[in-house]
N, C-alpha and C positions, 0 to 999 in steps of 0.2 A: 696522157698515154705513158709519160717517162717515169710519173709516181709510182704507179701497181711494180715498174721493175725495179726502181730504187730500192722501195720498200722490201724486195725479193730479197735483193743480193746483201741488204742489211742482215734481213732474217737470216741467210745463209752466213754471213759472217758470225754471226754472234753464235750459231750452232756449232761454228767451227770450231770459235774460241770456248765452249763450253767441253767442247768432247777434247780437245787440245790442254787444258787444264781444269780436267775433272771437278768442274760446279758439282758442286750436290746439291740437293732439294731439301737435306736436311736444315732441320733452322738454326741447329747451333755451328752449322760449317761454312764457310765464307773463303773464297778465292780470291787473294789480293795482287796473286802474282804468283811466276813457278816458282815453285818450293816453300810457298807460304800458305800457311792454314789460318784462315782468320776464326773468331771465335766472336758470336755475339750473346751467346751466355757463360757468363764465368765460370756457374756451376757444372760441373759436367759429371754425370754418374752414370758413364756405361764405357764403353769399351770405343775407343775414335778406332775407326780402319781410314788410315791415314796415305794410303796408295797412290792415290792420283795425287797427292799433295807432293811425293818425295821424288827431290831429284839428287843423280848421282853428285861427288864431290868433283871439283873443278882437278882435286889433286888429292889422292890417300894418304891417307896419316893415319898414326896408331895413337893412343892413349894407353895407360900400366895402371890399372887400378887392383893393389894387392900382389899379388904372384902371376895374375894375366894380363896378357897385350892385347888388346884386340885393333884390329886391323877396321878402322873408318872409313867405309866408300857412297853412304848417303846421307840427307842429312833433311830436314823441315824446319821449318822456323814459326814459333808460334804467336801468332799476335791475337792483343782483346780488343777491341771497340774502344772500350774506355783507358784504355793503360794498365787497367790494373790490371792484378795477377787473374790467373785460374788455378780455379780449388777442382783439385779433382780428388772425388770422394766416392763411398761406396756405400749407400743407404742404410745396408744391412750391418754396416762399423762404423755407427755413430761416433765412437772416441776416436778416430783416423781423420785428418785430411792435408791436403796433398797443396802447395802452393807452388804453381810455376808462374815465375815472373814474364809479362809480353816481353817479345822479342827473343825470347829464348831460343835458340838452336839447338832442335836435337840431331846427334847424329849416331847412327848407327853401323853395326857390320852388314856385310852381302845379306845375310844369311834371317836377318830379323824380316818379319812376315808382314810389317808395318803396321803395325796394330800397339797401340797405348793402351794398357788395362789400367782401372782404377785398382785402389787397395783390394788385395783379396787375404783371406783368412786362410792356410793351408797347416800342416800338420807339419810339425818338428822334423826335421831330418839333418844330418853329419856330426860333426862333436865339438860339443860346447869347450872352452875354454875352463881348464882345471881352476877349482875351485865356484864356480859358478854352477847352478843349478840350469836342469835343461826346461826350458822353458813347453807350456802349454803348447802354446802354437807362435807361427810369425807369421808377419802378411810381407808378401809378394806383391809388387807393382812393377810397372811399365810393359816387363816382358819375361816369362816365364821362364826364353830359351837363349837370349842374348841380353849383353851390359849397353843401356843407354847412356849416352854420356850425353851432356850440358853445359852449354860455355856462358851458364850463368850458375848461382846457387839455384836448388832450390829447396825449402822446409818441407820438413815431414811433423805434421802435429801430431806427438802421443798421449792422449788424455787419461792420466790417471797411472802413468807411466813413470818412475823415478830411478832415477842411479847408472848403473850401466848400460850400454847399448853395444848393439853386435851386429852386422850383414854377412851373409854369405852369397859369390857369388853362383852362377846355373852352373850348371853340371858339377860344381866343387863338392868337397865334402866337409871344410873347416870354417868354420866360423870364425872371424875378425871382432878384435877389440876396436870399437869405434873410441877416436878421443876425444876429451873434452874441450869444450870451445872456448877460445876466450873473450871479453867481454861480458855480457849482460843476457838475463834470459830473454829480456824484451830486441836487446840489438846486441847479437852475440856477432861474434868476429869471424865472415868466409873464411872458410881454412884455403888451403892453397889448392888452384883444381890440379888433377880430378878428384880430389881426395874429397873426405868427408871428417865431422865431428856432432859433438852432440853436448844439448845443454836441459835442466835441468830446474825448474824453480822449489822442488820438492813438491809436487801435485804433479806437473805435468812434466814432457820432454820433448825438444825440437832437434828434431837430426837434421844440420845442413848439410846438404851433398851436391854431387856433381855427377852424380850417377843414380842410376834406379837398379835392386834387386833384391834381396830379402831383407829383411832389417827385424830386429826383436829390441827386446830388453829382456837383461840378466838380473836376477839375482842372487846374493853371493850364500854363498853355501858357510853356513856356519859351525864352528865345532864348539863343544863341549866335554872336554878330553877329562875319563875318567882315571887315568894312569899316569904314564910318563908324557912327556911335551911330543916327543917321537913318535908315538901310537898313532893309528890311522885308524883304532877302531871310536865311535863318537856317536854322539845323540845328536841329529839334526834339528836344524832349527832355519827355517827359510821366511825370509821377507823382502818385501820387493815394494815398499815406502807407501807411497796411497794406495794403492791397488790390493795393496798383501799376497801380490801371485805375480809368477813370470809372465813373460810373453806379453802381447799385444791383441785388442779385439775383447770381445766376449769374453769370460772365465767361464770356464766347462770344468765338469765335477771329474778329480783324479781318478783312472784306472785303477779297480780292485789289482792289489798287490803293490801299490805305487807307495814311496818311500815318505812324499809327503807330508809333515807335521808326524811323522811316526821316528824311528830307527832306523839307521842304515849304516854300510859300512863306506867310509870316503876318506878324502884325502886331502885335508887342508893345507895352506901354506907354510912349511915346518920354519923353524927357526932353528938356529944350531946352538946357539946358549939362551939360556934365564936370566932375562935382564930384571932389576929391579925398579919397576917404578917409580918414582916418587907418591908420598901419600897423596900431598896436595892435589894430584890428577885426577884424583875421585870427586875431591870436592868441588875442580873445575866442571867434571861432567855432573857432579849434581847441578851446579849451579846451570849448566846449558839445558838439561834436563829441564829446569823449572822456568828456562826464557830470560834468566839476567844476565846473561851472557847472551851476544847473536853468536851466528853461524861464524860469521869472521874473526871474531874474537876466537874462539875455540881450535878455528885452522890458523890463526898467529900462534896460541900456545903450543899445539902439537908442534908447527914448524920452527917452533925454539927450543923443545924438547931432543927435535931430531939436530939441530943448526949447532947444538952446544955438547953435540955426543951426551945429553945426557942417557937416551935409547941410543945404541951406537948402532949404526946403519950403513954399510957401504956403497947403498942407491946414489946417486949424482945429483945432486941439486938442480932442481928444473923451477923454470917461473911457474908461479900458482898461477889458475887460471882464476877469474872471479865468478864460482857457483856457490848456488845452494849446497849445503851437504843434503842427501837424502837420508828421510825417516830414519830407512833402514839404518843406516849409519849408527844416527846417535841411540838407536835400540841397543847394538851390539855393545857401544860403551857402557850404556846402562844395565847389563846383564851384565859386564864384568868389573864395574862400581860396585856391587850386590853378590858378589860372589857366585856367580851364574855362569861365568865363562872366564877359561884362566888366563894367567898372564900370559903365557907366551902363544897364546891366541889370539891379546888385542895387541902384543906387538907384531905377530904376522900380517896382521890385518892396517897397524902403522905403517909398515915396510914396505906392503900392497899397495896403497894407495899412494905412497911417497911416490913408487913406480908410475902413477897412473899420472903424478902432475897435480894430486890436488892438493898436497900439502910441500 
């Protein structure tokens, strides 16, 4: 007679502890504890509404990613079965995907609706950073309307993606120079949180971060100055290393009227005097050009170039990081090896980069 009611008041427990921390039915969700979302498929390609999983912070804290603070009052924790990461991806952008390492904390502001999106593909929007081309489109992850932040790394695979990279966050309107990593493409170096950086093998690019919000890749807007070094009027020429286009995702055909591989009027990185090259530097970039030379040889010559005033520079010496250079890159030397692009266009574009840390 005491079984039928034991077994009751189990059943009754276990409903309680279900409605108390939001079991789901679904098969990739798993409840391991409050504020823990367990994960028994890594893959994950849809949208987690993660509610019953979040609980508020013990104590608020803000995080500064860029020019905003936001204010942290929840937070989930993500754990896999096996340890390893989850790939979160989006079927429809094969070249994207997402690795968050288990154990990850995210934590968010009031105001985020709880919900994790995979990559999504939306349209270009605020302003690109001068001299760079604005890209097709950027994908959006985590959260449309608030900054996720993560108190681990985690990758962002971009396939087929080289050279620069950019985020903007919601509601902003500027677009951020991501930097580049240091280390290796295979084991590049966390930058410090919450920040983020990005690397490069020339094919592809992994942006490690510690936040989710827009993210693209640039590429740089090139001149061809028919007049004085000064002029701002110029024949466009854009590459963006394996892909040959901006952006991230898909490539979709340019807007009739779009400046694209055509003419336009822009505004490259001027320079204030005409320096004079050395000859030898053409035949360094031939020689990179044809592969007898590597990548690092060519960013030692340049950083002896600038190390020795022989291009005089007043940028700061900063440590190289150890990347690929991209395609595009060694293109724009070999347009101006060839008389294709002028000098004081690959030394704005020396100057540029000295800025960026890679030489």
């Amino acid at each position: 007679m005491y079984k039928p009611l034991l077994f009751f008041i189990l059943f009754s427990l276990s409903i309680s502890f279900a409605t108390a921390y939001g079991v789901t039915t679904e098969s990739t969700l798993r409840i391991l504890a409050a504020g823990e979302l367990g994960i028994n498929d890594n893959e994950i390609n849809q949208v987690l509404d993660v509610t019953a999983n979040v609980i508020q912070v013990d104590e608020t804290f803000s995080e500064t990613i860029g020019n905003i603070t936001v204010e942290l009052t929840q937070k989930v924790k993500i754990i896999s079965d096996d340890n390893e990461s989850v790939i979160l991806e989006n079927t429809s952008l094969e070249t994207i995907s997402i690795e968050i390492p288990s154990e990850t904390i995210i934590s968010a502001p009031q105001e985020w609706d709880n919900k994790i999106s995979p990559p999504v593909q939306i349209p270009t929007t605020g302003t690109i950073p001068s001299g760079f081309d604005t890209p097709d489109s950027v994908i959006q992850v985590g959260s449309p309307d608030v900054i996720l932040i993560f108190d681990q790394p985690v990758t962002i695979i971009l396939q087929d993606v080289t050279g620069q990279t950019a985020y903007k966050l919601p509601n902003q309107s500027t677009w951020n120079l991501i930097d580049v990593c240091l280390g290796t493409y295979e084991n590049p170096t966390n930058p410090t949180s919450p920040n983020e950086c990005s690397i490069s093998d020339g094919v592809d690019t992994k942006i490690v971060t510690y936040h989710f919000t827009e993210f693209t890749g640039l590429s740089t807007t090139v001149t061809t100055t028919t007049t004085t070094p000064s002029t701002s009027t110029a024949t466009t020429s854009n590459s963006n290393g394996g892909s040959g286009r901006t952006g991230v995702g898909p490539s979709s055909a340019p807007s009739s009227g779009s400046s694209r591989g055509g003419s336009s009027i822009i505004t490259f990185y001027p320079v204030t005097t005409v320096n004079v090259i050395p000859s030898w530097l053409e035949n360094a970039v031939q020689w990179w050009n044809e592969d007898k030379i590597t990548d690092n040889d060519f960013k030692n010559i340049i950083t002896y170039v600038l190390d020795k005033d022989i291009i005089p520079t007043e940028t700061p010496k900063q440590p190289k990081p150890l990347i690929d250079l991209a395609p595009s890159m060694r293109h724009l030397f070999s347009m101006w090896a060839n008389d294709k692009l002028p000098e004081s266009s690959i030394i704005g574009l020396i100057h540029y980069y000295r800025e960026m840390g890679v030489w």
